[in-house]
C-alpha positions in Angstrom: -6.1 -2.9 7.5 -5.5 0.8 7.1 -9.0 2.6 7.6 -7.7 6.3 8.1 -9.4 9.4 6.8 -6.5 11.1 7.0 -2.7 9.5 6.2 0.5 10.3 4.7 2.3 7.1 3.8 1.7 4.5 6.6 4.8 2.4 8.3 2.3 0.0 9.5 1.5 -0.9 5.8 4.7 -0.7 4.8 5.6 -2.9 7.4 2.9 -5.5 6.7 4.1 -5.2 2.8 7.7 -6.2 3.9 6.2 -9.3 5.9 4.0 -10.1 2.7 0.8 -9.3 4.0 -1.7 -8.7 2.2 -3.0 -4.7 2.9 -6.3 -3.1 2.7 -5.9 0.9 2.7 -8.1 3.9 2.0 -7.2 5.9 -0.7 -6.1 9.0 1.2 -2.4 10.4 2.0 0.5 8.9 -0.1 -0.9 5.2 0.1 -2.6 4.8 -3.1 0.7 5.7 -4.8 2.7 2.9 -3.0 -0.5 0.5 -3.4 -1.9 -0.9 -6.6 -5.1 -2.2 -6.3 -5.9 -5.6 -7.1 -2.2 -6.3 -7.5 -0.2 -5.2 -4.6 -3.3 -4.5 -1.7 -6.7 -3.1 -1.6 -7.1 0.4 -2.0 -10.8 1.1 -0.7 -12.6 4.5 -1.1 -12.6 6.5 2.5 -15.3 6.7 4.7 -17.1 3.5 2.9 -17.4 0.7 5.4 -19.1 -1.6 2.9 -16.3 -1.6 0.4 -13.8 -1.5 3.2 -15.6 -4.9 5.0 -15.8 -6.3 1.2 -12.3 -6.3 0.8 -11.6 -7.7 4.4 -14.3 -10.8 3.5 -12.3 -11.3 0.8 -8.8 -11.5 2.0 -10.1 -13.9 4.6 -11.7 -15.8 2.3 -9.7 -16.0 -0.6 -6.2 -16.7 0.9 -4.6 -17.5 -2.6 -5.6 -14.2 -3.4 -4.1 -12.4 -0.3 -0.9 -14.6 -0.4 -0.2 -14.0 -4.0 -1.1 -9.4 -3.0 1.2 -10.1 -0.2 3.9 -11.5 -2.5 3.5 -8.9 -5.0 3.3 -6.0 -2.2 7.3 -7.2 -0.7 8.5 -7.6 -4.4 7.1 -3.9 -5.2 8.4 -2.6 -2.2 11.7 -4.0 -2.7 12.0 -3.1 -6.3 10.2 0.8 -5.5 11.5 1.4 -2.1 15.1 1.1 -2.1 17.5 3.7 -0.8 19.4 4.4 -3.7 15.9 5.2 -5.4 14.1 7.3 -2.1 17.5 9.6 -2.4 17.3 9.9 -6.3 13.9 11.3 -5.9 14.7 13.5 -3.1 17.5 15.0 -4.4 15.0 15.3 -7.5 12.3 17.0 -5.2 14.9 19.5 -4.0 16.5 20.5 -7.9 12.8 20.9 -9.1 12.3 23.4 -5.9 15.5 25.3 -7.0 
């Protein structure tokens, strides 16, 4: 559970991803871009503790449900995060800056 009001792209989720937990994140910094939600975590409006509780009930209550958003969140990171494809968009980044 990443609750911040203010985040780039957390390690901590992207850690839990890689262990194929399921992750519950406010949509601030770079996290709704690595997180889909409903598919690959929860992505929770910030400063809402109601939808941010509602999504915590229901990963601990629905545990098909967070296994199968913990599978999905290792395969995207896999697929997404890979070096080859962090250094294409960098070097991307940098020609569109030039």
């Amino acid at each position: 559970v990443l609750s911040s009001l203010s985040e780039g792209t957390s390690n901590a989720a992207l850690e839990a991803m890689a262990l194929e937990l399921p992750v519950i994140v406010t949509g601030v910094g770079g996290m709704p871009e690595v997180i889909e939600d409903g598919v690959t975590g929860w992505v929770v409006p910030p400063s809402n503790p109601a939808k941010l509780a509602e999504s915590m009930i229901r990963a601990v209550t629905n545990s098909s449900l967070a296994e199968q958003l913990g599978q999905a969140g290792r395969a995207s990171l896999a697929k997404g995060l890979t070096l080859e494809m962090q250094s294409s968009a960098i070097r991307k980044m940098y020609g569109d800056l030039l």
